[in-house]
Kinemage of the C-alpha trace (Angstrom):
@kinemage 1
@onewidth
@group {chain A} dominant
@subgroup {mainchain}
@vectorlist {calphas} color= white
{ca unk a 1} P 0.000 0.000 0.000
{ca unk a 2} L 1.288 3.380 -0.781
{ca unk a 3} L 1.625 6.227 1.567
{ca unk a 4} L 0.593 8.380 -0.945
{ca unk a 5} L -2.670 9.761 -3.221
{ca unk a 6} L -1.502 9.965 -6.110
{ca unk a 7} L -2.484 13.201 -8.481
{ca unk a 8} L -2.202 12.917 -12.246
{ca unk a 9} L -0.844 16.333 -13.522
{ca unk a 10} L 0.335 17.491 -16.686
{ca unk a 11} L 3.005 19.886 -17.908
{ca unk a 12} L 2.949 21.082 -21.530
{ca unk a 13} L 6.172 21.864 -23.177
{ca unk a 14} L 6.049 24.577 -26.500
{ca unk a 15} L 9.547 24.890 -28.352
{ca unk a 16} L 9.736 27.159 -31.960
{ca unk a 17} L 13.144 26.719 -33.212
{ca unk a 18} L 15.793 28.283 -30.825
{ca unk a 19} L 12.909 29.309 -28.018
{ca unk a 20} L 10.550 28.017 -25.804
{ca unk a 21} L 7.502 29.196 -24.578
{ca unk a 22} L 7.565 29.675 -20.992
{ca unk a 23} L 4.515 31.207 -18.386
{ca unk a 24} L 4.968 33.258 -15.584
{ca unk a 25} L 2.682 31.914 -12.479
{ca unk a 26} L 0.707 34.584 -11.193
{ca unk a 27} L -0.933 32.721 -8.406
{ca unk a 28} L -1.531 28.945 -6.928
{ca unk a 29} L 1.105 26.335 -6.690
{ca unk a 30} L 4.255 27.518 -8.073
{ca unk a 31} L 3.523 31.019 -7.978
{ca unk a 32} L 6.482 33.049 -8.847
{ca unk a 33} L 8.287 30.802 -10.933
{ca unk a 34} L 8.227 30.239 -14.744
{ca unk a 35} L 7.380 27.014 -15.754
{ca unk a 36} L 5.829 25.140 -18.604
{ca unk a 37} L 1.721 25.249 -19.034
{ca unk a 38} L -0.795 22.592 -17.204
{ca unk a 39} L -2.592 21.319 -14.520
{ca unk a 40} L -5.073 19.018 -13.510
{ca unk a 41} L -6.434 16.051 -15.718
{ca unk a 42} L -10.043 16.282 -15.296
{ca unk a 43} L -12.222 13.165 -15.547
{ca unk a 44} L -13.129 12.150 -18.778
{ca unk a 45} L -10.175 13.410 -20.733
{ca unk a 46} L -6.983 11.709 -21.613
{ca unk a 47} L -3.675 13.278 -20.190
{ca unk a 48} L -2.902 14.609 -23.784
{ca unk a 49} L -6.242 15.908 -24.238
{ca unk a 50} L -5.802 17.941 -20.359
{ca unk a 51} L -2.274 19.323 -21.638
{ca unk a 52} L -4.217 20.706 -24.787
{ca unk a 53} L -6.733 22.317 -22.430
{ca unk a 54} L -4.458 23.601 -19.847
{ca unk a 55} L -2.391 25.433 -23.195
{ca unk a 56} L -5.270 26.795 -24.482
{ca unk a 57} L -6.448 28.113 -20.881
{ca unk a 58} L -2.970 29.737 -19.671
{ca unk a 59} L -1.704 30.618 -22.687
{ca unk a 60} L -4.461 31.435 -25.676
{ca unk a 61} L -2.613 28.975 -28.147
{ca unk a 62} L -4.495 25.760 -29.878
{ca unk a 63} L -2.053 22.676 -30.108
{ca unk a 64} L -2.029 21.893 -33.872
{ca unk a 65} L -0.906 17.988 -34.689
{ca unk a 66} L -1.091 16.679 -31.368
{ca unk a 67} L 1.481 16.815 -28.713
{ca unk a 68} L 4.557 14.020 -28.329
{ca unk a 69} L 4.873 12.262 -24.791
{ca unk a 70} L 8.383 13.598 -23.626
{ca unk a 71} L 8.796 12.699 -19.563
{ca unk a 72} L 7.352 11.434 -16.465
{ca unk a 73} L 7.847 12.773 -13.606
{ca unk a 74} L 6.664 12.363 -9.865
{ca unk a 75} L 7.179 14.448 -7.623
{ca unk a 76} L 6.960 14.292 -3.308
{ca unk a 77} L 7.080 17.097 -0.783
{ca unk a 78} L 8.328 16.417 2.497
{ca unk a 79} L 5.424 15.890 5.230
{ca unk a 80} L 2.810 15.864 1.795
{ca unk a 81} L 0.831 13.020 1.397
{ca unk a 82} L 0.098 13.545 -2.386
{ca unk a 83} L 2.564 12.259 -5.404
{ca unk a 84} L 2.063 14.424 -7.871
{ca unk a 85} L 2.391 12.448 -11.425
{ca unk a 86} L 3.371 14.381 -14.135
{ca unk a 87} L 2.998 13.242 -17.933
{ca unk a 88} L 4.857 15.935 -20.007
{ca unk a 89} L 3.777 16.729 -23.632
{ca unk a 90} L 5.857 18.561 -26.013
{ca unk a 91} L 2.971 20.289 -28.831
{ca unk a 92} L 3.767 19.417 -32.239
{ca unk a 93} L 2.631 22.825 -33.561
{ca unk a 94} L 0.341 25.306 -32.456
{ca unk a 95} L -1.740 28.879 -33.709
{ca unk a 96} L -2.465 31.886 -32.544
{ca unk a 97} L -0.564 34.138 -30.325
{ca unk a 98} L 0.627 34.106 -26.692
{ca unk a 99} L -1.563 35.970 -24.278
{ca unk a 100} L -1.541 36.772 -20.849
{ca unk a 101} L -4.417 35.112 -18.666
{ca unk a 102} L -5.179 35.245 -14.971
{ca unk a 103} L -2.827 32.759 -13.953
{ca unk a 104} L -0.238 33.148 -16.656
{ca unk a 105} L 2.043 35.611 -18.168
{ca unk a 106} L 3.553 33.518 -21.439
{ca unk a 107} L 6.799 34.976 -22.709
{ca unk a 108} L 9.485 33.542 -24.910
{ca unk a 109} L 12.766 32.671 -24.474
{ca unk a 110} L 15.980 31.849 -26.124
{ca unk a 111} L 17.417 28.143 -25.104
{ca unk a 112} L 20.581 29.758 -23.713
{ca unk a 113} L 18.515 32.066 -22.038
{ca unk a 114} L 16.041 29.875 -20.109
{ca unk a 115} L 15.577 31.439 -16.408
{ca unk a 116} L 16.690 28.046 -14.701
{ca unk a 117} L 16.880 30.570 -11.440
{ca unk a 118} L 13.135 31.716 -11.107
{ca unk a 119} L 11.943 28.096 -12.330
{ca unk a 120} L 11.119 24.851 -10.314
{ca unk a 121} L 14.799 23.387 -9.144
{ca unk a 122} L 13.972 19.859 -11.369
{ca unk a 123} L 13.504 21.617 -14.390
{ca unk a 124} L 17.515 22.733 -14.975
{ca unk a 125} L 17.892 18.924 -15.222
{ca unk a 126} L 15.257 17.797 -17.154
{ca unk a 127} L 14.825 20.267 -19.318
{ca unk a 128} L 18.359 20.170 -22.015
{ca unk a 129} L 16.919 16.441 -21.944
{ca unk a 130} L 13.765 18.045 -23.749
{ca unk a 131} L 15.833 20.581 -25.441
{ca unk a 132} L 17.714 18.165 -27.298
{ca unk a 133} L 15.274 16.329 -28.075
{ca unk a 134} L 15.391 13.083 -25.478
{ca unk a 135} L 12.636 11.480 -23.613
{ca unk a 136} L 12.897 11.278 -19.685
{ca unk a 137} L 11.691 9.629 -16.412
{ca unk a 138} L 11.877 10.622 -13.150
{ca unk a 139} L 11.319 11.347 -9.355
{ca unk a 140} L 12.212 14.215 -7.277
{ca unk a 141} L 11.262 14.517 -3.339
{ca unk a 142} L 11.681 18.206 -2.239
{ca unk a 143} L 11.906 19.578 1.200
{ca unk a 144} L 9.328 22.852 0.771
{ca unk a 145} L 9.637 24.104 -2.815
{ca unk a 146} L 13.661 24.919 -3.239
{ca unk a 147} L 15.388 22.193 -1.794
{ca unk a 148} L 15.377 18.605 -3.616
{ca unk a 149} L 16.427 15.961 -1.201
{ca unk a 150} L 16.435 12.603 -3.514
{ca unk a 151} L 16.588 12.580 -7.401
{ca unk a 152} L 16.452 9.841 -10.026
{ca unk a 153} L 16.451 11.207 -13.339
{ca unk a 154} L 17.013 9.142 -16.770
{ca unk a 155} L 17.072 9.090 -19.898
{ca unk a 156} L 14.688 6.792 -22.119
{ca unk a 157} L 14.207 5.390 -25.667
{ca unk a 158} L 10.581 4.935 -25.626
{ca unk a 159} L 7.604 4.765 -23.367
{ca unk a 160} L 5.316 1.415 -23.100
């Protein structure tokens, strides 16, 4: 039996030649940091289908093509009962143009300019992973939301 509830979450990963799309979190979890779009999968939708949603409600854009299953991540918070389980998309293609909403402020940036600093401590190692265009897995358990205490990240071919 697990000590935790698990949450299925998704994170949804936009990338236009040498930028990426990043959104500034104006309030809730991760507030303050700039981090890739999503949420919640709500019932009745596939995780690929929620990543779609979340894009189009933090960020104005409509996936075009589908999106590409990329990582998996879980993440644990010391004295937190919940595992959050995070399926990360990268969108294939996508229209229209970033706008600010109430809980995001989308801005692009260059790769060598990503703001590793003011994002979630994970992402500086996952995220050249994505960049270069590799497929991860793994697990991160974080003492309040700067310090990670145990990491196993990887690199995979495929996922099953």
């Amino acid at each position: 039996m697990s000590l935790y509830t698990r949450k299925l979450l998704t994170l949804a990963l936009i990338k236009e030649g040498n930028k990426v799309l990043l959104g500034y979190k104006k309030r809730g979890f991760g507030q303050g940091r700039w981090n890739a779009f999503g949420g919640k999968v709500e019932p009745g939708e596939t995780p690929e289908e929620g990543a779609i949603r979340e894009v189009r409600e933090e960020a104005c854009l409509e996936v075009k093509g589908g999106m590409d299953k990329v990582g998996e991540l879980e993440f644990t918070f010391e004295g937190d009962t919940v595992l959050m389980h995070v399926m990360v998309f990268a969108a294939r293609g996508f229209t229209g143009t970033p706008t600010e909403t109430e809980e995001m402020r989308p801005q692009w940036f260059n790769l060598e300019n990503i703001p590793y600093s003011q994002m979630w401590p994970d992402d500086i190692l996952w995220y050249p992973i994505f960049l270069r265009g590799g497929k991860f897995r793994g697990t991160f358990h974080f003492q309040g939301h700067d310090t990670i205490l145990s990491q196993n990240l990887e690199e995979v071919e495929a996922f099953s």
